[in-house]
C-alpha positions in Angstrom: 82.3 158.1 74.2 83.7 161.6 75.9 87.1 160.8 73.8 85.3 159.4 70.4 83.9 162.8 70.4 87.0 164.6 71.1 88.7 162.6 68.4 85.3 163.3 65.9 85.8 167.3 66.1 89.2 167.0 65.8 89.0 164.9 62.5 86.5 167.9 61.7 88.7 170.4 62.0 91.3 168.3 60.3 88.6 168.2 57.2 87.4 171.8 57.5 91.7 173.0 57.5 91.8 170.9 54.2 88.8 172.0 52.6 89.7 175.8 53.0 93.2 175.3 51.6 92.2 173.3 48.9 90.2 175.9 47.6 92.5 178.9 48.2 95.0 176.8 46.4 92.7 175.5 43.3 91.8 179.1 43.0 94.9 180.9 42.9 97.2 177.3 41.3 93.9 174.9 40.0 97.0 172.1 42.1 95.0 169.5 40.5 93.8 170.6 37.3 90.1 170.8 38.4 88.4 173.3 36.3 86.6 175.7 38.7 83.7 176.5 36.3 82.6 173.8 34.2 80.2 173.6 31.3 78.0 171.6 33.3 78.1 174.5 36.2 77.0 177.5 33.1 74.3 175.3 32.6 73.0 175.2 37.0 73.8 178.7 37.1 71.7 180.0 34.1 68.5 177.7 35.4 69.3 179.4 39.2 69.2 182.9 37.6 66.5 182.4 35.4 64.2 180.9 38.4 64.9 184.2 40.4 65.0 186.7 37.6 61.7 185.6 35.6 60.6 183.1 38.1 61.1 180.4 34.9 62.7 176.7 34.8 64.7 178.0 31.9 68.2 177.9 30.2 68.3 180.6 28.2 65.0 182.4 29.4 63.0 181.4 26.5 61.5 178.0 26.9 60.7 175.6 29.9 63.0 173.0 30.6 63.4 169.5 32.4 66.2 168.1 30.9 67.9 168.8 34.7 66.2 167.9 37.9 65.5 171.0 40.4 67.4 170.5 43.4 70.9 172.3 42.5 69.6 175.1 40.8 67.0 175.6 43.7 70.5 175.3 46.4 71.9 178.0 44.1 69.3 180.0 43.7 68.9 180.1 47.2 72.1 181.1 47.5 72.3 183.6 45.4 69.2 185.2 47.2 70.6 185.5 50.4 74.0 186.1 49.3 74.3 188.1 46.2 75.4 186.4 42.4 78.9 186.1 43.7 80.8 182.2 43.8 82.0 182.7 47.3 79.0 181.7 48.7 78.8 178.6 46.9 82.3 177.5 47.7 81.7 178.3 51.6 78.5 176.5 51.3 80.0 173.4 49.6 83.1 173.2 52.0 80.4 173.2 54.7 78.6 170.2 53.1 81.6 168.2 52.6 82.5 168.1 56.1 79.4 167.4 57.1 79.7 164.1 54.5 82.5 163.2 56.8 80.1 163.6 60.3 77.4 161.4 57.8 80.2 158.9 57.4 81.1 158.4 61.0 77.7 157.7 62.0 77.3 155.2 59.0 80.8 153.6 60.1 79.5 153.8 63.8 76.1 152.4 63.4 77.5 149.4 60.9 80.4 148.7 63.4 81.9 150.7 66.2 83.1 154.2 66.9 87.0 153.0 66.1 85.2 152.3 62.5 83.7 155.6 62.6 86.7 157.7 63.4 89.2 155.5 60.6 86.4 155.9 58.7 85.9 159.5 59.1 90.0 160.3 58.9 90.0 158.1 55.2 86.6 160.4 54.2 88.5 163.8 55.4 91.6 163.1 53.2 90.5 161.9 50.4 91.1 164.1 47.5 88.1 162.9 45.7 86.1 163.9 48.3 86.5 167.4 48.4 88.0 168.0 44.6 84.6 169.6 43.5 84.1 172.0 46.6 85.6 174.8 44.2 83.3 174.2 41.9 79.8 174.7 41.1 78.8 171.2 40.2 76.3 168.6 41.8 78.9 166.5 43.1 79.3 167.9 47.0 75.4 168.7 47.2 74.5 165.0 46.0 77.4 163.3 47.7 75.7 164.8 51.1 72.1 164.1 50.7 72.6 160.6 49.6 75.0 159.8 52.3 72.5 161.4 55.2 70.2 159.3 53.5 72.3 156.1 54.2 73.0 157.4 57.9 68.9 158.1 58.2 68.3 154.4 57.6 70.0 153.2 60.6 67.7 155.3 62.4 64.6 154.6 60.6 63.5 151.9 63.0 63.6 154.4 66.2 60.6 156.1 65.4 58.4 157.5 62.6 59.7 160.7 62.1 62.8 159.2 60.8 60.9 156.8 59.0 59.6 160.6 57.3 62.4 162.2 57.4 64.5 159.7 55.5 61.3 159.8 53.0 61.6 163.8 52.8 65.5 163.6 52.2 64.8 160.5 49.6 62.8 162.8 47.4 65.4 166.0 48.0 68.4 163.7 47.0 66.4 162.1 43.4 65.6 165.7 42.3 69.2 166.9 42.7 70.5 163.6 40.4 67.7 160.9 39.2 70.2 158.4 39.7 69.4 157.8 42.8 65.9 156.9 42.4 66.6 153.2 42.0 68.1 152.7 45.0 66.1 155.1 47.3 62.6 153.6 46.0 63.5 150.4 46.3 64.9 150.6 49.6 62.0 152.0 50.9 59.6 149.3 49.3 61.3 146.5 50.6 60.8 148.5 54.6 57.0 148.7 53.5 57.2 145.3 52.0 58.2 143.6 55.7 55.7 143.5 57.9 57.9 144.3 61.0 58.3 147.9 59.7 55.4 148.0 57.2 54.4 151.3 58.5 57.9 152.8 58.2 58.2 152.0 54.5 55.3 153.8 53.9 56.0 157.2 55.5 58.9 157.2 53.8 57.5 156.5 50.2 54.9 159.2 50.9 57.5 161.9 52.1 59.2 161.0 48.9 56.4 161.3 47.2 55.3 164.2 48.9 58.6 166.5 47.4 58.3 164.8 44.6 54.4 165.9 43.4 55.3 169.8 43.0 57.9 168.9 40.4 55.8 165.9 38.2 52.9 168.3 38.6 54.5 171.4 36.8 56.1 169.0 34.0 52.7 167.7 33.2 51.5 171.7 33.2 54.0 173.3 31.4 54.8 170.2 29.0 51.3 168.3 29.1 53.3 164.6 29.5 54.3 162.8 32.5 57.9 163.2 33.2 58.7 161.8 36.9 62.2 163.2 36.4 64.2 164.4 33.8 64.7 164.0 29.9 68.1 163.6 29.5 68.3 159.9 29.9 67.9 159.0 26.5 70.8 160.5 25.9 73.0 159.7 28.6 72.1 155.8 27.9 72.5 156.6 23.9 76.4 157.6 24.8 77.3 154.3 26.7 75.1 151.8 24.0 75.4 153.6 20.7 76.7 151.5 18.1 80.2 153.5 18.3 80.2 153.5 22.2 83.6 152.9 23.8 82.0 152.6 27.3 84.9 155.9 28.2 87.8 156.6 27.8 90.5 158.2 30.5 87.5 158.3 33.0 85.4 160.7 30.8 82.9 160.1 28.0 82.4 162.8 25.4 80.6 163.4 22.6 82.8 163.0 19.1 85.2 161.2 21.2 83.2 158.3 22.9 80.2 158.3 20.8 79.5 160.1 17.6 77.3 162.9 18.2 73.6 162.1 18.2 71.3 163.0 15.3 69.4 166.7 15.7 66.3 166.9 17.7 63.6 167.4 14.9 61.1 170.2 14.9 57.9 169.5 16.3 59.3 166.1 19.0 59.3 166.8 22.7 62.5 166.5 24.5 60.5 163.9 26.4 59.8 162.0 23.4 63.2 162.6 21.9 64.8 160.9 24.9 62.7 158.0 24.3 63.9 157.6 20.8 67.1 158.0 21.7 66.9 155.4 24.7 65.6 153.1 21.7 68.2 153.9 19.4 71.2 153.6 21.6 69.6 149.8 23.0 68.8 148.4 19.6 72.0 147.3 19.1 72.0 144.8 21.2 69.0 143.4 19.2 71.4 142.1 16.5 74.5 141.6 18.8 73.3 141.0 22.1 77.5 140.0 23.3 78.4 143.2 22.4 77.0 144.6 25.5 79.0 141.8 27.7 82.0 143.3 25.4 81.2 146.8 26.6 81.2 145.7 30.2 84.6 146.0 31.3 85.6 149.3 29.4 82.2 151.0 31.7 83.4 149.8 35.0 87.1 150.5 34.7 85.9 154.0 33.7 84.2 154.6 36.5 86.4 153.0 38.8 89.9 154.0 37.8 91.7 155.6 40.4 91.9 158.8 38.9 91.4 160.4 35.2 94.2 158.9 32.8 95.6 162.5 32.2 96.2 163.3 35.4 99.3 164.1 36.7 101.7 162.4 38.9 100.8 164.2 41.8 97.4 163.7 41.1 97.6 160.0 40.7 99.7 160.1 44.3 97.3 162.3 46.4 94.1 160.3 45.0 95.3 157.1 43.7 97.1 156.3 47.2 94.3 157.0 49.1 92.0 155.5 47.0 93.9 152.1 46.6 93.9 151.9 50.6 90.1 152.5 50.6 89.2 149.3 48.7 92.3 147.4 50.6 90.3 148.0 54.0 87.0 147.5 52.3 87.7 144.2 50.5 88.8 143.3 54.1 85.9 144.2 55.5 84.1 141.7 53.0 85.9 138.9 53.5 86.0 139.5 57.3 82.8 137.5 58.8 81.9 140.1 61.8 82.1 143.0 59.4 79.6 142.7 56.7 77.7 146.1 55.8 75.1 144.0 53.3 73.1 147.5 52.9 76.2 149.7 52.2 77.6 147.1 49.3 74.3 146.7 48.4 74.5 150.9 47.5 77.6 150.4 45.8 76.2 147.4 43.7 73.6 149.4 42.4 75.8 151.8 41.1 78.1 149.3 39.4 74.8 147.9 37.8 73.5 151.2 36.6 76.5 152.7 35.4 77.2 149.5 33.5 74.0 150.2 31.9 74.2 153.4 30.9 77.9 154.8 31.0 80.5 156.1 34.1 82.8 158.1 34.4 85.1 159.0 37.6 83.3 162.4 38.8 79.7 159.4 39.0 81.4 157.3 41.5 82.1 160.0 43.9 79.1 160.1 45.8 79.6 157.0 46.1 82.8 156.6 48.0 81.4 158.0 51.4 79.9 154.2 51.8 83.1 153.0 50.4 84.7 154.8 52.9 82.7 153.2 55.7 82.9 149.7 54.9 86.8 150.8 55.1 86.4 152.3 58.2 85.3 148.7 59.5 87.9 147.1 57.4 90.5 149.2 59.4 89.2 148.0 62.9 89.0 144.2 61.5 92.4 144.3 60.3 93.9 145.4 63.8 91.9 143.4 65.8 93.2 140.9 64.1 97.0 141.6 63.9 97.0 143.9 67.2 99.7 142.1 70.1 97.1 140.7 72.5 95.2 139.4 69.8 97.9 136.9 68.6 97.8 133.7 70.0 100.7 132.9 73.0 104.3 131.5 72.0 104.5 127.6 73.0 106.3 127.2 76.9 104.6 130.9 77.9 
């Protein structure tokens, strides 16, 4: 134990060294093309301001919003509180959280198979470009990407005692209102612990600490907007861009508007943005009514779009650095599948859902990495399996020795 912890901080520090160049170099050369203000990040930035300036859920500062969930703007907000309007805080903050995604996957790897799983795993999660290409910018990735992978690590605990049973419940809720898409996964997880009778009680401390962060958020949408919205409105639109009848399921590991769906019709006058995501959820599904094949069609074009190695634009040196890296990951992964003592039936069960979901609605390569941290782990076991296997003393002894 005294040297797996010696080799842990030293995989740390390898991660933290990486983390800090990266972002001198993205800012100064963008190395990997990586915009470092995305539309996506106006958008956080203007709800963050706009909850500390007028104390309002707001865009522009005009009308109530829940078209994004509340936990990244409430994580810049409170940055920008204690630290001034400045980026710098949210890059040191989101360096921070991405090695501490590498400590979560050690002690996934570690509790699914042994501290040699934890460390290869922690070394694959501390290089991997994907894992730390959105530190520099202001995005949900590195936020999300920690939560739901403490949440995975919190599981293997939950059967010590009932404060982790309430803590993973607490960190369930945080992790759905920073992306919905979690939600799926995280609820169900939870009702199958309260389901079993051997840890009945478990299941249901965490469902009520989810539901306990959850409350203040459903309660002001049904104040300010007088409808029950448990989340967000923009999935209407989200699943009318993967299922529209002009969907290409993505394209070069994005999915665009005008390019990947044609733009959706005008919101009219007088509809809710709840009700106009329900319409669109209908019209991008109906469809299938006519041609239900189509969406078996689709199938392939969603997954590889998600699950590219890298965007089809990138450059060579992108393709190397994450490509390489990535490719080894499933390589160690597949091997942990097919090995018998290395199973990790909850982990592929988190990536599973993913495949399923994004198949439903659309992916695209920035959706898969929070993801990869479980990916990773499974690897990490793969790793260990793989050498056990191959190592000298492992091979059976030449004939006359």
């Amino acid at each position: 134990m005294p040297n797996t912890r010696r080799w842990l901080w030293l995989i740390l520090a390898l991660a933290l060294v990486i983390r800090l160049g990266y972002v001198y170099v993205q800012l100064h050369h963008n190395l990997f093309h990586v915009a470092t203000f995305a539309p996506d990040s106006e958008r956080y930035i203007n709800l963050a301001n706009n909850l500390i300036k007028r104390g309002m859920y707001s865009y522009e500062g005009r009308e109530s919003t829940a078209n994004d969930t509340p936990g990244f703007p409430l994580f810049l907000a409170g940055l920008r509180l204690a630290f001034g309007p400045g980026l710098l805080a949210i890059y040191i903050a989101q360096i921070i959280l991405s090695v501490a995604t590498v400590l979560m996957v050690f002690f996934i790897a570690q509790a699914c198979f042994s501290d040699q799983a934890g460390l290869c795993a922690a070394v694959l999660a501390a290089i991997y470009p994907l894992g730390f290409i959105f530190v520099a910018t202001p995005l949900t990735e590195t936020l999300y990407t920690f939560l739901v992978t403490s949440f995975l690590a919190i599981l293997f605990k939950i059967t010590h005692g009932r404060l982790w049973a309430v803590a993973a419940g607490i960190l369930g809720g945080v992790t759905i209102l920073t992306r919905p898409v979690a939600a799926g996964f995280i609820g169900l997880v939870c009702l199958i612990l309260a389901l079993k009778p051997t840890s009945r009680k478990l299941g249901l401390l965490s469902l009520a600490g989810i539901l306990l962060v959850m409350a203040p958020w459903v309660i002001r949408n049904a104040v300010v907007f007088g409808e029950f919205i448990p989340l967000s409105t923009a999935s209407g639109y989200q699943i009318y861009g993967g299922n529209a009848p002009d969907a290409t399921g993505g394209s070069n590991g994005h999915m665009s508007a005008g390019v990947d769906f044609a733009h959706p019709p005008e919101q009219p006058q007088g509809v809710s943005d709840n009700e106009w995501s329900k319409k669109l959820t209908i019209m991008g599904l109906e469809v299938y009514s006519s041609d239900p094949m189509l969406f078996f069609q689709r199938l392939p074009s969603k997954i590889w779009n998600m699950w590219r190695p890298t965007w089809g634009e990138a450059s060579v040196k992108n393709w190397v650095a994450i490509g390489a890296v990535y490719l080894l990951i499933w390589f160690f992964a597949l091997a942990c599948l097919i090995s018998s003592k290395c199973r990790a039936p909850l982990l592929w069960g988190f990536v599973l859902y993913h495949v399923v979901v994004h198949a439903i609605i659309f992916g695209i390569v920035r959706y898969r990495i929070p993801v990869e941290p479980a990916l990773i782990a499974i690897a990490g076991g793969g790793a260990v399996c793989l050498w056990n296997k191959i190592r000298p003393d492992s091979l059976p002894a030449k004939a006359g020795t």
